[in-house]
N, C-alpha and C positions, 0 to 999 in steps of 0.2 A: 406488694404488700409493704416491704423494706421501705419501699418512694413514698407511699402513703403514709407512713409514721413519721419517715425524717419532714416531709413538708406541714406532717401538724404540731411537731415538735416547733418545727422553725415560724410556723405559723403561732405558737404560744408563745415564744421569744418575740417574735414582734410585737404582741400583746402588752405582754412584761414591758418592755420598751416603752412602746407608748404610754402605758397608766404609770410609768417613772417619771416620763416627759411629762405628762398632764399635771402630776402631784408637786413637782417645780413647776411648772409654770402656776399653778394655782397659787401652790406659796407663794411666788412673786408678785403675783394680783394682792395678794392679804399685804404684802410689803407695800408694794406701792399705794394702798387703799391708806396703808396706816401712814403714809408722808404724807398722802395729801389731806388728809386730816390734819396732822400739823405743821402746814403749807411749806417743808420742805422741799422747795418749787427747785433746787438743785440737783440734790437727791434724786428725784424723779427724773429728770434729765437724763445721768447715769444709764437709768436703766430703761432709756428711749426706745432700745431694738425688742427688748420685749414685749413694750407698750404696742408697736407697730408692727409685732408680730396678733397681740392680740388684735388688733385692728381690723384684721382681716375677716372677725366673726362679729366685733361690736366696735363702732363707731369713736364709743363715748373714751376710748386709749387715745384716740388724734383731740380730743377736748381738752384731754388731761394735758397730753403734749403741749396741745394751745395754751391753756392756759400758763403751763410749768414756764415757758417759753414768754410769754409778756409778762408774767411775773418777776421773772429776771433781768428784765429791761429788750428782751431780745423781739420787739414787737413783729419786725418780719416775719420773723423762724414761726413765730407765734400766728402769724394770720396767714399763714402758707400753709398751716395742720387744719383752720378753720376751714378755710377755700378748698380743701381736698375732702373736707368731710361733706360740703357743701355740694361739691361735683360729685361724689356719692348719694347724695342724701338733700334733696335742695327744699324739702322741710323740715328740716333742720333747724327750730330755732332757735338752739343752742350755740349754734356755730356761730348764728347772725349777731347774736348776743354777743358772744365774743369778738367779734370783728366791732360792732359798737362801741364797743367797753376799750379796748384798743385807740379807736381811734378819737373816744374822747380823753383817753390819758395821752395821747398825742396833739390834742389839741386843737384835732380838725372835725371841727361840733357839724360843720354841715353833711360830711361823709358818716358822721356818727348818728344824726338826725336819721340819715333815709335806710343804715342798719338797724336803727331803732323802729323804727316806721316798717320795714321787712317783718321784725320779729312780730308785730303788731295784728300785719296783714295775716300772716301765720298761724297766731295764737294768741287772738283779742285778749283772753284773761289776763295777759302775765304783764300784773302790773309794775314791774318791776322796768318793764322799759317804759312805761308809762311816765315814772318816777323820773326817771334818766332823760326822756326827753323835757320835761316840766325843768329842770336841771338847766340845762343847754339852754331852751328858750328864758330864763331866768337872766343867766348871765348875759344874752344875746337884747334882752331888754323888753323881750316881748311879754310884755305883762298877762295879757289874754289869753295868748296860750300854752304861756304856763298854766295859769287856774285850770285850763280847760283841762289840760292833762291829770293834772292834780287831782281833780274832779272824775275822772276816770278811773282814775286808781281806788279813792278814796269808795266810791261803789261799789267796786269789787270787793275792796276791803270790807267794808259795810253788809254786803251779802252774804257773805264768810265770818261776822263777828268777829274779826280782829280788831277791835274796840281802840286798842293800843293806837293802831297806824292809822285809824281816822282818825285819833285825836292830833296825833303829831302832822299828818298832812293837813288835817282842818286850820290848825293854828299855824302851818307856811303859806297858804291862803289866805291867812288874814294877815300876814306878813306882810304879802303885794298889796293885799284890798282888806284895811281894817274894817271896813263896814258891809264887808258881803254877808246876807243873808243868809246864804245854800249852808256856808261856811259855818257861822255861829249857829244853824240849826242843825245840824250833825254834832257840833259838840254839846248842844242841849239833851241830844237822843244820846248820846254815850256816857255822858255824865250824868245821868238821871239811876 
């Protein structure tokens, strides 16, 4: 009877322990929530081991890392957090996004083209790489498909009523090609 009491006692102190442990580590998720909110990309750095302790139940602590990590110039550190989330999780198109986004602020559009083109294959909707490649093939001189991607996005957008971003991508369409049709007719339909 004596064994049975001390082991529930000690079984309640373990208890107690854990929902101490959980109530910090909670607060520290609110802390780090509230840096990257305002992209105190250092800050968050700091407190990497609890980031990668959360990790272990949600992915999106090695995003944060990734990103905390190319935001401070450290692109490595940064696409070494994506690629682990990626060999975790290889629909992920968050990671692939970041590996993108990486390696067009590195300046290597054609590695950032076919992470763009990943996220793509993943998750048609998000035009956001759509945007990103239209970008790239911009600077790279490909007139065509840029529009084409443009034109991509701008659908989605359009399906969604974001009124806003079909006008803005309508009018970089007409940018490359003032006399495109598709182009001046979307900003007929938004502007009406």
């Amino acid at each position: 009877m004596t064994i049975i009491v001390l082991l529930l006692l000690s079984f309640q102190n373990v208890k107690n322990v854990a929902a101490q442990i959980n109530m910090q580590h909670e607060s520290q998720m609110v802390q780090i929530e509230k840096l990257y909110a305002s992209q105190q990309w250092s800050e968050i750095i700091k407190l990497e081991p609890v980031l990668l302790k959360h990790a272990e139940k949600d992915l999106n602590a090695l995003l944060i890392l990734s990103e905390s990590y190319a935001q401070t110039g450290n692109i490595t550190k940064g696409n070494s957090y994506a690629e682990m989330i990626i060999a975790k999780d290889p629909s992920n198109y968050f990671a692939f996004m970041m590996l993108g986004n990486n390696s067009y602020v590195s300046k290597e559009y054609d590695q950032a083209e076919k992470y763009y083109l990943k996220v793509l294959e993943i998750r048609p909707t998000y035009a956001r790489a759509n945007l990103n490649l239209a970008s790239i093939y911009e600077m790279q001189k490909k007139k065509e498909k840029a529009i084409s991607q443009y034109f991509q996005a701008i659908e989605l957008f359009s399906a969604n009523n974001f009124n806003n971003e079909v006008i803005l991508y309508s009018k970089a369409v007409l940018n490359l090609d003032p006399n495109n049709t598709k182009a001046k007719s979307y900003l007929a339909i938004t502007t009406e």
